[in-house]
C-alpha positions, 0 to 999 in steps of 0.5 A: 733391880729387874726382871724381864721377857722377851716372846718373838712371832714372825709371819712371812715378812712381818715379826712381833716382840712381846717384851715385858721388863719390870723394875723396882724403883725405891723412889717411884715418887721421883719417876716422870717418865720412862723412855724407850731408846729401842727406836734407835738400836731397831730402826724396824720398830715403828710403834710400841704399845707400852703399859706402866704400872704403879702401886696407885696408877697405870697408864699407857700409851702408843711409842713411836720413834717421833714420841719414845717416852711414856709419861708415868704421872 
């Protein structure tokens, strides 16, 4: 199950995506990471600031093409 948003800014040449998903997971005890397969569908993204939160930890990292996977341990 989720949930998600999508917000775009373009100005001149150069565009931003601000996009927030939210998932339910019914064994987040199980989850070691969450990839972002966006790299490959939108050649144009070069990094992505990406945030996870849990109900007992958060953490957060710069994606990039080379490097697509946020560790949530």
């Amino acid at each position: 199950e989720g949930n998600r948003r999508i917000q775009t800014r373009t100005v001149g040449d150069h565009s931003d995506v601000t996009l927030t998903i939210e998932f339910s997971c019914s064994n987040l005890d199980k989850l070691d990471g969450v990839r972002l397969n966006a790299f490959s569908e939108f050649p144009g993204f070069e990094t992505v600031d990406a945030v996870f939160v849990g109900p007992e930890s958060q953490t957060a990292s710069v994606l990039t093409p080379g490097n697509p996977e946020l560790a949530t341990r």
